[in-house]
N, C-alpha and C positions, 0 to 999 in steps of 0.2 A: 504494500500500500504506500502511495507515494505521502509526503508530508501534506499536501494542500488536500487530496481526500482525509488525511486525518483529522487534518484541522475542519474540514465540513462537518464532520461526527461531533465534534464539540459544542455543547449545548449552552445555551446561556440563560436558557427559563426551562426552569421544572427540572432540576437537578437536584440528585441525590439529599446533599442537603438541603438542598430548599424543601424538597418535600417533607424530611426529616422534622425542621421548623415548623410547617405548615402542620402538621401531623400532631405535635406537641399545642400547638396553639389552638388548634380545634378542638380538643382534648381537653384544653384548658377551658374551655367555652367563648374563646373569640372568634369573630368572623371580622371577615376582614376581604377588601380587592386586592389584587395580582397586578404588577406590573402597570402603574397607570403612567401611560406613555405623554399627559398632559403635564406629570411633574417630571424636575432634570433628573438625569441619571434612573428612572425607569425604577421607582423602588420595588423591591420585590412581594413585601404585602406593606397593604397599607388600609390606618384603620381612622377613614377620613370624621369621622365623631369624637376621637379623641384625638386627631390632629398627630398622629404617631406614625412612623414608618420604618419599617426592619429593610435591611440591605441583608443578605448571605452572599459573601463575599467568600470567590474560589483562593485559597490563601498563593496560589503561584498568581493566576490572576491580576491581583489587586496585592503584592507585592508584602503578603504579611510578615516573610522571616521568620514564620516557622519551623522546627526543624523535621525534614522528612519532607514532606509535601510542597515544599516552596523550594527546592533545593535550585538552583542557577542552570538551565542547559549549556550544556557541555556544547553544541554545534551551536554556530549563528548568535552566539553570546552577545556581541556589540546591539545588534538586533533587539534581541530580546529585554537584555536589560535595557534599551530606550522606551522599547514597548512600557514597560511594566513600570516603569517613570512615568510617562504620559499617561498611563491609567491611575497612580495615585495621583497627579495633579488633574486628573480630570476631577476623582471621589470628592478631592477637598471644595473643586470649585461648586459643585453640584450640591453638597453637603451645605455650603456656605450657603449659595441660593436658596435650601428649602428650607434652614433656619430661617432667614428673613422674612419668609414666607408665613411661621409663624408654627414649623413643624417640628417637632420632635423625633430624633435618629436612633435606633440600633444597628447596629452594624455586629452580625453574628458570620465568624471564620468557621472556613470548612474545616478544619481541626478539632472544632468546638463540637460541632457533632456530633465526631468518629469518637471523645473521648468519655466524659464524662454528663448522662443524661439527664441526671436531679441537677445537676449544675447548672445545667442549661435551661430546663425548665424553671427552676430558681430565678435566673435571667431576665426570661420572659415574663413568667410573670410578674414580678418585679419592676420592668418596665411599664406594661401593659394596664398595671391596676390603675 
């Protein structure tokens, strides 16, 4: 499989953790919109009554520095690490924008998922009350 069909495979909505979140939050008795494409950066749910919005952010992605999962490609480095710059200066400017807006952000890493689930629920709700 060449690299550009790879990267076609690569999903950006309705990913493992996102649904993981979506899954925990429903659970919890939230409901909530998907991806509303009228606010910047696309938040992934968003719960427009209490003016709140979760990001699940892929930790290579959006450049978390995790270890394990964010680890730097070995081919095409200079590339990539520009990539994954211009993606956290995208999060911050987008972030800034839907504060002013009058919105409240979580930003839950795909790490966060795979580890610990009362943590993350704790999170959530947490946020969300």
């Amino acid at each position: 499989m060449s690299r550009s069909e790879n990267m076609r495979r690569i999903r950006s909505k309705d990913t493992s953790p996102e649904r993981t979140v979506r899954s925990i939050v429903h659970l919890l008795g939230f409901r909530f919109r998907l991806h509303r494409e009228d606010l910047p950066g696309k938040p992934d749910l968003v719960f427009p009554s209490r003016k709140k919005l979760i990001f699940v952010n892929g930790c290579f992605w959006h450049g978390h520095g995790c270890p394990g999962v964010a680890r730097k490609p070995k081919t095409n480095t200079e590339y990539w690490v520009k990539k994954i710059r211009d993606n956290k200066k995208r999060d911050v400017r987008n972030h800034r924008k839907l504060r002013i807006l009058g919105w409240q952000i979580l930003v839950i890493w795909e790490c966060e998922t795979e580890e610990d689930p009362e943590r993350l629920r704790g999170r959530l709700l947490s946020f969300l009350r």
